[in-house]
N, C-alpha and C positions, 0 to 999 in steps of 0.2 A: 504494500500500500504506500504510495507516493503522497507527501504531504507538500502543496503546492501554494506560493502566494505569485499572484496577479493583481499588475497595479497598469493603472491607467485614468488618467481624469482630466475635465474641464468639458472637453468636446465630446461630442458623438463620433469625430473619427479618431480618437483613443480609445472612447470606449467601446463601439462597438465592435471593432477586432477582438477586443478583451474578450468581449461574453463571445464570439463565435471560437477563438480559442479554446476556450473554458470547455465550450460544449464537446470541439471535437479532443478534447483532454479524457473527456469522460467516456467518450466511444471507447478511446483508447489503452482506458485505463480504470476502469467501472467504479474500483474500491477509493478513487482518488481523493484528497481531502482538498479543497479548494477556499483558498481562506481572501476574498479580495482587499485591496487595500489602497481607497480613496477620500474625497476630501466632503466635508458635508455639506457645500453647498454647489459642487460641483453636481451636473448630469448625472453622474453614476449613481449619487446616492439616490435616486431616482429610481434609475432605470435596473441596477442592479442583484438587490433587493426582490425586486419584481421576478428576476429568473431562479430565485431560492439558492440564491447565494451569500454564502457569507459573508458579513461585509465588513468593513474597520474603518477609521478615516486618523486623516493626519491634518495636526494645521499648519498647510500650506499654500502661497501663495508665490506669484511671481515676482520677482525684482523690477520698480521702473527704472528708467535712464538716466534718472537724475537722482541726484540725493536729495534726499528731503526727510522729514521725520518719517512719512509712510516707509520708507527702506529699510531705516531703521526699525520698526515693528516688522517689517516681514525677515528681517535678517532676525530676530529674536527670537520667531515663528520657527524661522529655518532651521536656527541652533536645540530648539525644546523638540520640534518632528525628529530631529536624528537620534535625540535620545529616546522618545515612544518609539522611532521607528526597531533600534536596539530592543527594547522591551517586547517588541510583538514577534522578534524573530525570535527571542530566549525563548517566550512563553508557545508558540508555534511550534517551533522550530522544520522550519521547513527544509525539502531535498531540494529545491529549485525556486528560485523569483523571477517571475518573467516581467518586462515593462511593456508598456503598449505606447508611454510619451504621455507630455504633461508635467507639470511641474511634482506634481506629489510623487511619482517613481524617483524621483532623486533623491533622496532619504531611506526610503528603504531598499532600494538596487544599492545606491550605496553603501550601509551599513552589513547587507546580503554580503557585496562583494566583499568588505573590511576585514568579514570573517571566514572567506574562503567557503561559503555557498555558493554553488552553482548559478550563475545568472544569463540570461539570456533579456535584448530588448530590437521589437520588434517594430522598424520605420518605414513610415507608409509613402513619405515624399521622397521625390527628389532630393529636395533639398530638407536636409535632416534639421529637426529641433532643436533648439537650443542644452535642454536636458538632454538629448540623447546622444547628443556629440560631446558631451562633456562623460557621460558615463559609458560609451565607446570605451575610453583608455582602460576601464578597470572592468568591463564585465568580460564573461568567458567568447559570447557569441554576440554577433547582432545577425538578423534576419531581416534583407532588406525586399521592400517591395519594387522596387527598380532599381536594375542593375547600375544606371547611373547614380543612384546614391554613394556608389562607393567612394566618391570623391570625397564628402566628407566623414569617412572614417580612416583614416590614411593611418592612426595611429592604435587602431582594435585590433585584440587578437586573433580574432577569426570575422570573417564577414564570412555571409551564405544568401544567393538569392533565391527566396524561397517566392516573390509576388504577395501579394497582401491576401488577406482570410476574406472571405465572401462567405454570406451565410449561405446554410444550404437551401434556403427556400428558393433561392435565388435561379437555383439549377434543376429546381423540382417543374416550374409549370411548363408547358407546353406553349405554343404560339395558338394554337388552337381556345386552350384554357387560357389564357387572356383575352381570347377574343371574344368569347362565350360571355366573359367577365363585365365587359363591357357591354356585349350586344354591338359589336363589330361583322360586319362582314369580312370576308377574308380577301378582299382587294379593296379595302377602306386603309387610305394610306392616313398611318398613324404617328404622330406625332406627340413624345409627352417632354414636358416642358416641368424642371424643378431647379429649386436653385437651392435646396438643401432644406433641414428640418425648421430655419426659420425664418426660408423664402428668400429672395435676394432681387430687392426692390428695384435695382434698373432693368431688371429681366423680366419683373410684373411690370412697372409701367411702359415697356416698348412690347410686350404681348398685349395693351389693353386696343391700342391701334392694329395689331394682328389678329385677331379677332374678329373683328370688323369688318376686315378685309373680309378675311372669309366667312363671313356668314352666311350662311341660305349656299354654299356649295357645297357641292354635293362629291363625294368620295372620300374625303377628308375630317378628319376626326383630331383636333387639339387637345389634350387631357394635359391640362397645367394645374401643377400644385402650387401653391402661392407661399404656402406659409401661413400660420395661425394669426402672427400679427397683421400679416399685407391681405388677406382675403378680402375681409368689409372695403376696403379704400379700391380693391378692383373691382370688385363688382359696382360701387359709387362711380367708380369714372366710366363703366361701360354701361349705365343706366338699369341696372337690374338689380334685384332683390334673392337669387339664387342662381345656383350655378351651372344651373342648366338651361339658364333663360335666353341664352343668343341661339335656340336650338341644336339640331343634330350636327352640327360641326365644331362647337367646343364643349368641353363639361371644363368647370373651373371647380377645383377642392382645396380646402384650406390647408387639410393632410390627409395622407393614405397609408393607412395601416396595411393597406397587402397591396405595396409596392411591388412584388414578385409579379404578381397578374398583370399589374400594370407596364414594369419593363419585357413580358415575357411578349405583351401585344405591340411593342411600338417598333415602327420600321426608321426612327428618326429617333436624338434625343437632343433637346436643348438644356445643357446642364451648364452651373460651375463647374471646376475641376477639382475638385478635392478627391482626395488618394481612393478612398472608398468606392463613391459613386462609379471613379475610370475602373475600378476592377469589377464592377458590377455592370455596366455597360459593354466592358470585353470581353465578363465569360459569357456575355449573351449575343454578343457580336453584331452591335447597336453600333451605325455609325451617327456622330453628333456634330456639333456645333457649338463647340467650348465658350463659355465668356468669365476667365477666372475672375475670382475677387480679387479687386487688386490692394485690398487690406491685411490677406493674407502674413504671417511670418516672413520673413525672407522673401516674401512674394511667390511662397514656395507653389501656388497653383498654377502660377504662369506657365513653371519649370514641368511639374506635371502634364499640362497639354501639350507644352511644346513635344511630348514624346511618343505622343499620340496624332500629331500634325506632321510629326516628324516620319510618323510608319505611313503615313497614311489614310489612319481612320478618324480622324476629326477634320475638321475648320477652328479656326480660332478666329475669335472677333474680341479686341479688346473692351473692356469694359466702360471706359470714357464716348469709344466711339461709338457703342451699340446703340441702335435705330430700328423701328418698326420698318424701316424698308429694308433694313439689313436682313432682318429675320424674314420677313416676308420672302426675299428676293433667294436665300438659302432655300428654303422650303418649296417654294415652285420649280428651283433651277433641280433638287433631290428628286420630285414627282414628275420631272420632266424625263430624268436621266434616271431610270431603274437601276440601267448598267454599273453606273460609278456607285449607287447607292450598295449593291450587291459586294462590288470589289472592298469598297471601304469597309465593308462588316464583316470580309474577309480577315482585312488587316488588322479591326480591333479582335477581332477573335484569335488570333495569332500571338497578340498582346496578353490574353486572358492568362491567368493562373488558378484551374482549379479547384485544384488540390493543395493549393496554400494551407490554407488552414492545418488539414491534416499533414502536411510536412512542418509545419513548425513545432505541433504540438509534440511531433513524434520528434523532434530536436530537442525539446525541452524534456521534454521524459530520456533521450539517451545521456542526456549529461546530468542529470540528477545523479545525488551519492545514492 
């Protein structure tokens, strides 16, 4: 029996590798003990909880740029997490700490590492986090999701490209069961439009003019997710009171709990780029039309698309310069040209990894004592 800690927090693309981890840990290793460890006002304490997992938190937060008294409170923060985080590995005592990224892994990867436990941390971008290029020099492995991250581990003991974890529902539907889902025909050329779990407003406001466009035509199906906060203010600028009120050519939802159905039906995606979303687009072999956040870390989404424009299976359109004709003009020139749209889903499917998940987990379980 393996006694395992998993840390990961702030975002949903920390944590949600975490919990697909966790799961296929547990295919893998049924009697596993799985102890998470995150921060309490981060997502995870949220979300994690909810999959009957164990959970712990640390307080931590991130450094700003400048000094100022908040520094100093979070460096005080920083110094009392590395002692709890010592306390949770005594009382634990785990074979293995995996990180997923986030400021809270650095406390306990590092005290893991201090003591000569097995660590393992696992990077979704290109361009790697600040936490996990610093805990690089002292864990045993990192597992990256593109091989171009290797750049910034130049000084890790082991790097491995394993592609990033996709959960399995992702590979469970069919194109058929998405379509069914919707109430699609199977030559309704589909298109889903998401800018992540809390919508990414210059990609709702240049869909509210895309919409428009196409309404009342016919073949074409829009399925845009907005986001919980931006829904009301889209449906306000496109004069409707629900999401299905410009008829059978768009539905608009605030969120979609079974995103699986939904990427399993779309012949097109208009996404940001963050790490997660590209490897769930590529095991499904969805070609898109990238628009990163250009707030991002390091700008690390830019670097993510560019690798996907770079194979072939995206467009990129920056984020300042996005435009309702821009998108428009992508999406008619994709239904014009079946051809290149086929090729491009070639090439993101090329891109995909997935079996990630189950090669990491099976990485962390071979280097546990």
């Amino acid at each position: 029996m393996k006694r395992i800690i998993i840390s990961g927090g702030g975002t949903g693309g920390h944590i949600y590798p975490a919990i697909t981890i966790y799961k296929e840990i547990m295919k893998q290793n049924p009697d596993a003990q799985v102890l998470y460890v995150g921060t309490e006002r981060g997502l995870e304490a949220t979300l994690v909880p909810k999959e009957g997992i164990e959970f712990t938190t640390l307080p931590v937060q991130g450094l700003q740029r400048k000094l100022s008294f908040g520094t100093l409170v979070t460096l005080g923060k920083t110094a009392f997490s590395l002692v709890k985080a010592n306390a949770i590995i005594s009382n634990f005592k785990p074979d293995v700490v995996i990180g997923t990224g986030g400021y809270v892994c650095g406390p306990i990867l590092m005290a893991a590492a201090l003591r000569n436990i097995p660590t393992l941390i696992q990077e979704q971008n290109v361009i790697a986090g600040i936490t996990n290029k610093i805990l690089s020099r002292f864990v045993d492995v990192v597992a990256m999701g593109y091989k171009d991250a290797e750049s910034s581990f130049s000084k890790a003991k082991r790097v491995v490209y394993t592609g990033n974890p996709v959960r399995p529902d992702v590979l469970v539907d069919t194109r058929e069961d998405g379509r069914n889902y919707f109430n699609l025909s199977d030559d309704t050329f589909t298109v889903l439009i998401a800018g992540g779990s809390r919508g990414a407003r210059t990609i709702n406001n240049a869909m509210t003019d895309v919409h428009k466009h196409f309404q009342g035509t016919e073949g074409i199906k829009l399925i845009h997710i907005t986001g919980d906060g931006e829904y009301q203010s889209v449906l306000s600028q496109l004069g409707i009171t629900d999401g299905d009120g410009l008829g059978n050519s768009s539905l608009i939802l605030p969120y979609l709990h079974d995103m699986p159905k939904a990427l399993a039906a779309a012949d097109l995606a208009v996404f940001r780029s963050g790490a997660i979303g590209l490897a769930e687009l590529a095991v499904r072999g969805i070609p898109s039309v990238l628009v990163p956040y250009p707030y991002a870390a390091e700008d690390h989404q830019t670097y993510n698309a560019r690798i996907f424009v770079q194979e072939g299976a995206a467009h990129m359109i920056v984020d300042q310069m996005l435009s309702a004709h821009d998108l428009i003009g992508e999406i008619e020139m994709f239904m014009a040209n079946r051809d290149l749209l086929s090729q491009m889903g070639e090439r993101a499917l090329q891109l995909g990894k997935p079996n990630a998940a189950h090669d990491i987990a099976k990485l962390a379980l071979s280097i546990a004592k």
